[in-house]
C-alpha positions as CSV (number, residue, x, y, z in Angstrom):
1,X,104.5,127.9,101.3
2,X,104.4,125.4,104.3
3,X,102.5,121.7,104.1
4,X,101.0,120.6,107.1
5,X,99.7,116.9,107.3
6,X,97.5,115.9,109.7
7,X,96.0,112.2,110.0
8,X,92.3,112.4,111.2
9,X,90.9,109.2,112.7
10,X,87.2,109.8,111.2
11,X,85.3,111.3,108.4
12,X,84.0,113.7,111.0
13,X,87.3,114.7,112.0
14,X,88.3,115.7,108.5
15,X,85.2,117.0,107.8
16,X,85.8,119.4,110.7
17,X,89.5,119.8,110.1
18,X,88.5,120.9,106.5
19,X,86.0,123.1,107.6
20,X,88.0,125.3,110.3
21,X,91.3,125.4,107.5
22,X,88.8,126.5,105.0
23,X,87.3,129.4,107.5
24,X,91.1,130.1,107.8
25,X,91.7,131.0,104.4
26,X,93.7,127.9,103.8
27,X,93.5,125.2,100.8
28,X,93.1,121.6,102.4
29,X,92.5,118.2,101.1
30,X,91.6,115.2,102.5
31,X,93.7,112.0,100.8
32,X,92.4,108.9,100.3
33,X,94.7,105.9,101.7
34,X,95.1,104.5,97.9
35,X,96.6,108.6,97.1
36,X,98.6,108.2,100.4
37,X,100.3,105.1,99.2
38,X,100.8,106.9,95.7
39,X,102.4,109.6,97.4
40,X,104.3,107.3,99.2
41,X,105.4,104.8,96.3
42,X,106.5,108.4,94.2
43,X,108.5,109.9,97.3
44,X,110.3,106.0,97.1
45,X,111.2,106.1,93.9
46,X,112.1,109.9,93.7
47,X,114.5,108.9,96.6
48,X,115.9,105.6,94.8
49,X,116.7,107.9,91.6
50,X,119.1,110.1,93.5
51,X,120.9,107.2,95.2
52,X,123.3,104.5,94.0
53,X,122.0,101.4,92.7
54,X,119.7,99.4,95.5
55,X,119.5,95.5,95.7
56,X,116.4,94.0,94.5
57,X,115.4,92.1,97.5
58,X,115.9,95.6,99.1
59,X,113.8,97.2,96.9
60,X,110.8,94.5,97.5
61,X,111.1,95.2,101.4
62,X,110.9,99.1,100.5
63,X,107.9,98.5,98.5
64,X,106.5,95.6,100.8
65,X,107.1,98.6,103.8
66,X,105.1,101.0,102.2
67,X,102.1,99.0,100.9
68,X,101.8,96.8,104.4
């Protein structure tokens, strides 16, 4: 299975994005930005546990990256 993001610039635009993948047979979803920065934040730290030990100022301007 393939995931394909797309960003919409209005509820309108999702709302017909989700429509068309829907008459496609397709499962969509439409993410709120707080869930986007979730994703983000767990994609981070997922990344950070497979790597070597990371500075804490680097960490902040990881974090500081993703939440600004």
């Amino acid at each position: 299975m393939k995931t394909v993001v797309i960003n919409a610039e209005d509820d309108n635009m999702a709302k017909l994005l989700t429509s068309l993948a829907e008459k496609m047979g397709l499962k969509s979803f439409v993410l709120s930005d707080q869930k986007k920065e979730d994703i983000a934040l767990i994609h981070a730290i997922d990344e950070g546990m497979k790597s070597e030990k990371l500075p804490l100022k680097s960490s902040y301007d990881i974090i500081d990256k993703l939440l600004g």
